[in-house]
C-alpha positions, 0 to 999 in steps of 0.5 A: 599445625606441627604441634597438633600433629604431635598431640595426635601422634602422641594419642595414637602411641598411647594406644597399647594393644590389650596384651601389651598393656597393663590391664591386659597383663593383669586380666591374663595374671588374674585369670592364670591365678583364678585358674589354678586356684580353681583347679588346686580347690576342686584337685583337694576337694576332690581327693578329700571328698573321695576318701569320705566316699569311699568310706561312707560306701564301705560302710554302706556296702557293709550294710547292703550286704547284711539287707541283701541277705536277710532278705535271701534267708527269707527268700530261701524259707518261704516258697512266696513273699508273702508277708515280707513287709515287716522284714523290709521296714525292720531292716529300713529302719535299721540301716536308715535306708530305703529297701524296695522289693519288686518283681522282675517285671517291677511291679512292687513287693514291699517298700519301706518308703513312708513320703507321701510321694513316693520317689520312683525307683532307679532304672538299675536294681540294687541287686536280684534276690535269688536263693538258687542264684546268690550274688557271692559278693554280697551274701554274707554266705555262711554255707555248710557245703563247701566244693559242691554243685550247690555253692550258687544256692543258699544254704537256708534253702533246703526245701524237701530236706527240711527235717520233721521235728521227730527226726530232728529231736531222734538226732539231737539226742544222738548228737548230745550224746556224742557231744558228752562222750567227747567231752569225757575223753577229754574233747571240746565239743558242741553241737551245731545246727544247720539249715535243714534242722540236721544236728552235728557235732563240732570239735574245737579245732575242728579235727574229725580225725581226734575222735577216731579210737575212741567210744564215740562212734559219730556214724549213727549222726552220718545215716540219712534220714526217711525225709534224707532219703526221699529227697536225695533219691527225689534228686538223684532221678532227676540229676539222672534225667539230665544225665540220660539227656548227655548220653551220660551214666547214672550217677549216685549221690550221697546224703552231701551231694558227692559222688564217685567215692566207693560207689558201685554204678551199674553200667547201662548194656551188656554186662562183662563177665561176673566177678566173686564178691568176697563172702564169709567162709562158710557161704563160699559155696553160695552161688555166686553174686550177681554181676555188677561193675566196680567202682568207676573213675570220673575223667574231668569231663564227666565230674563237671557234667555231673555238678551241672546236672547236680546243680540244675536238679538242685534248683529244679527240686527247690523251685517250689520252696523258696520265693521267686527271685525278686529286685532289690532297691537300696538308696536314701529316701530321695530316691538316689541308690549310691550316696556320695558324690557321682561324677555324672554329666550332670554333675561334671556339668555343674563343677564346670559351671562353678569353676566359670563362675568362679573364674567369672568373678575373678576375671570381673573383679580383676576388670574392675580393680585394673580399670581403678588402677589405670585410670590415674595412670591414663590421666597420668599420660594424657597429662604428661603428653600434653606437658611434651605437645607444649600445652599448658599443664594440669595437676591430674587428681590424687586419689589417695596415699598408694602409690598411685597417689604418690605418684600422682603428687610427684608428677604434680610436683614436677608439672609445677616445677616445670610450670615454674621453670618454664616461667624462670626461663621467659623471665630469663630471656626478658631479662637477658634481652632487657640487660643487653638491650640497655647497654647497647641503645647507650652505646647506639644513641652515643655513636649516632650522637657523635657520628650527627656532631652533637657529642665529642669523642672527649675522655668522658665520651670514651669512658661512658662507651666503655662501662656500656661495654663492660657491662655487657662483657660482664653479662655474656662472661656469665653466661659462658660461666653457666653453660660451661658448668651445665656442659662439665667443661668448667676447669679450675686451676687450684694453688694456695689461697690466703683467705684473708688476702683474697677477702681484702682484694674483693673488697678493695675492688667494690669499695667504691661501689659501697661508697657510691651507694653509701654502704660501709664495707668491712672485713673480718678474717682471722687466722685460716688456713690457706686454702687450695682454691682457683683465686680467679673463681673464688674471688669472682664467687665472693665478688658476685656476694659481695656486689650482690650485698651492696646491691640490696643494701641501703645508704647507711647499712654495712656489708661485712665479710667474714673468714673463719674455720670450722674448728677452733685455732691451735697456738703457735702455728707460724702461719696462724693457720687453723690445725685440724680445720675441715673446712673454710667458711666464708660469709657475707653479711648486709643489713639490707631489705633482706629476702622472704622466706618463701623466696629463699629456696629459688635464690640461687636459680638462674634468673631469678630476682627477688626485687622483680623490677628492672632497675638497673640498680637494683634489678641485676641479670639474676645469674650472679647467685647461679655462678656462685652455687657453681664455683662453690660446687666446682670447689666441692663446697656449697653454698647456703643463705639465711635472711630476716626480712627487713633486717639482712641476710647472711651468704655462706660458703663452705670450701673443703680445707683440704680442696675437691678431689681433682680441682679440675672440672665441674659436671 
């Protein structure tokens, strides 16, 4: 029941709510990254496609500028649009557009599209085509009259100004004329045409004031014409009617649509008193001049009333000669009147679509990499959790050669080991009931033989009781021995050791065992240096060798104990001792049965016995070789075995000449 418990406890901690566990961390940094990449592609995509638009739309305003006014010079000299379909198509053709013309009411004028299926025009205009109203940012103005009433008009609309070719041709040959003059007199000159057909002459630098005291009288080209006349007094009346309208005086306008420049106005009511004109000395008894008004001053007030009915009268005289204003539609033939990019909610719409997309599959693939990448781990904990509940264990799989699946064959590695250890541990405490089991039903069965009369307390009694008693003293000594080395409370107590000495000493002590069991024990040391070691432990660790040797050796076979150094000798040492030796080698060697090599790497563990029967010869506790790798290590030596099967083994220890640092503990 406590170890369902346990299972149970242990599943419920293994579920890590989603924000603390692994997936969580890595679905919240996969999202964080998609979010950021999306946010860093659509910032670049942005700025590099908004420089290519604006590009792309001052090129196209360029070329919107140069269709608006082509179509306004048409506008301007034709009183209706008539015929206006090849213009359109010319200039469609041009700039690779869609132009469309329609009335203000968008019935259709002229439309350059060729689909069968004609696109419908935008809800919005382009812009509104007017000769008497021109859009100043895109008209490629080229206006002659600069400061006038007239700066919304088109300059090509001249209606009634339009010159006939008699008067044309009259001030052509004036204007050649004063053209050639100037040229003598040493200025460039030449002779410019403006919209109503009036030549003029132009000077290079444009400086009138450079003709002035020469032949070149430029005043005949200054008069206006008949036609001038008509029109410009045509105008005049009708800048007076909106005048009269403002309680306004009349204003005389001259042949550029300027006014109050030397200009005797007549004042509307009663006259002041008459004033003498200047005259010629021999008329100064004329009678007088009639009265008229000197030139007036215009206050601010009257100049901007008189360029509003100038510009009124303007449009109203011109209204006749130039077509009705008319809608402009410039787009691509898919019906789009901008091209580029429109961060329209559509199209807000569908970048933000396309983020969630993109952040969609990021977040779908980091689902699927993460589920990939905890599942073994999954396995990893269920494994293990059932390894601490006491289950038995269970290699989890390796899925390949990451880390995942290193990982995996290391926790495989270690659930064997344990598996192994755990097998080492039951055998350990069979063995160690089984060596203490035998001794003490000895010792029973003497006592109750002896306590029911049927044994003799003699000398062969006593001494058959106390070799049960050692044996058992032996076992519990190493037992302590072990769990004093695994705790680090193993001391030392190190002094000079003859290695010799102390290798003839442990085999005096089992000659009589080797010579029951048949075995020749021998020794072999030469000349070594003493060595600071613990004799008791060092004795007890070659001891253990040594009976462990006789133990799996035959009748007839031979154990050899043999001491050297690792460096050769120097001569004339006096003690015969090794110079320079770094350390000391003790070895013990048999010819007995020798070990598998697939049992060498676990020989020194703890309870572990090559010869799996419990023979009492031959079986041992299996903690002898466990002691010797301990004092060898508390010694700071090791200790190592090699072995042939069916021919011996070699047991070598290797002690620093010099001894472990401190030679007091061992942890």
């Amino acid at each position: 029941m406590r170890r369902d418990r346990g299972g149970e406890g242990g599943r419920a901690r293994s579920r890590v709510p989603l924000r603390r566990s692994l997936l969580g961390r890595l679905l919240g940094v996969s999202a964080l990254v998609a979010a950021c990449s999306v946010a860093a592609t659509a910032w670049l995509a942005v700025q590099t496609t908004s420089g290519a638009i604006k590009q792309e739309q001052g090129q196209n305003l360029t070329a919107d500028a140069r269709i608006y006014d082509t179509l306004l010079g048409y506008a301007a000299r034709h009183p209706t649009w008539d015929g206006v379909d090849a213009t359109v198509q010319e200039l469609a053709e041009q700039s690779g557009r869609r132009v469309a013309l329609t009335t203000q009411s968008r019935q259709p004028l002229a439309d350059s599209a060729t689909a069968a299926a004609v696109p419908a025009l935008p809800p919005e205009a382009s812009a509104v085509v007017d000769p008497l109203s021109v859009d100043t940012v895109l008209a490629a103005r080229s206006t002659e009259v600069r400061g006038t009433a007239a700066d919304r008009i088109d300059p090509r609309a001249v209606g009634p100004f339009l010159l006939p070719a008699a008067e044309r041709a009259a001030l052509r040959r004036t204007a050649d004329r004063q053209a050639v003059c100037l040229n003598r007199v040493g200025i460039a000159a030449d002779v410019v045409v403006g919209p109503s057909g009036r030549p003029r002459v132009q000077m290079v630098g444009n400086d009138p004031e450079r003709a002035l005291g020469t032949r070149c009288d430029p005043a005949d080209l200054d008069a206006p014409t008949r036609t001038e006349k008509k029109a410009l007094t045509a105008l005049n009346d009708l800048a007076d009617a909106c005048l009269k309208r403002q309680d306004r005086g009349k204003v005389r306008l001259n042949r550029d649509l300027s006014w109050g420049e030397g200009v005797a106005v007549p004042v509307p009511g009663p006259l002041p008193a008459p004033r003498p004109a200047p005259e010629p000395s021999d008329a100064r008894e004329a009678a007088p001049a009639p009265a008229v008004e000197p030139p007036r001053e215009f206050t601010g007030e009257d100049d901007r009333a008189i360029a509003s009915c100038v510009g009124t009268a303007r449009s109203e005289q011109l209204s006749s000669y130039v077509a009705s204003p008319a809608l402009l539609f410039i787009g691509d033939e898919g019906g789009a009147t901008v091209p580029g990019f429109d961060l329209s909610p559509a199209n807000t719409a569908k970048i933000a679509g396309a983020a969630a997309l993109v952040l969609a599959l990021t977040v779908g693939a980091s689902v699927l990499a993460g589920a990939r990448l905890v599942r073994p781990l999954h396995a990893l904990t269920g494994a293990a959790q059932r390894m601490r509940d006491g289950e038995e264990h269970a290699s989890v799989p390796v899925s390949g050669d990451d880390e995942i699946g290193r990982l995996a064959a290391a926790f495989n590695d270690m659930s064997a080991h344990r598996a192994r250890l755990e097998e080492q541990r039951k055998a350990m405490v069979s063995d160690v009931a089984h060596e203490l089991r035998t001794p003490l039903s000895n010792i029973r069965g003497w006592l109750e033989a002896a306590q029911d009369g049927l044994a003799d307390p003699d000398p062969a009694f006593v001494s058959s009781l106390l070799e049960e008693a050692v044996q058992l003293q032996h076992i519990i000594d190493d037992l302590q021995d072990l769990a004093a080395a695994d705790a680090g409370v193993l001391r030392l107590h190190p002094e000079p050791v003859r290695v010799g000495e102390l290798l003839s000493q442990v085999a005096a002590a089992h000659q009589a065992r080797a010579e029951t069991a048949g075995v020749t024990l021998t020794v072999e040391a030469g000349a070594v240096a003493i060595l600071p070691a613990d004799p008791v432990r060092l004795r007890q660790a070659v001891g253990n060798l040594v009976s462990n040797a006789v133990r799996h050796t035959p009748a007839g076979g031979r154990v050899t104990l043999r001491a050297y150094g690792s460096f050769g000798t120097r001569d004339g040492d006096e003690d015969g001792s090794e110079s320079g030796a770094r350390e000391v080698v003790i070895e013990v060697a048999d010819t007995g049965t020798g070990i598998p090599a697939g049992d060498l790497p676990y020989i020194f563990d703890r309870f572990w016995r090559a010869e799996k029967s419990r023979s009492r010869r031959t079986g041992g506790s299996g903690l002898g070789l466990a002691i010797v790798r301990k004092l060898a290590e508390a010694h700071g030596g090791t200790v190592s075995a090699t072995s042939t099967e069916g021919e011996g083994s070699t047991f070598t220890l290797r002690l620093p000449a010099g001894g472990p640092d401190g030679m007091t503990t061992v942890s």
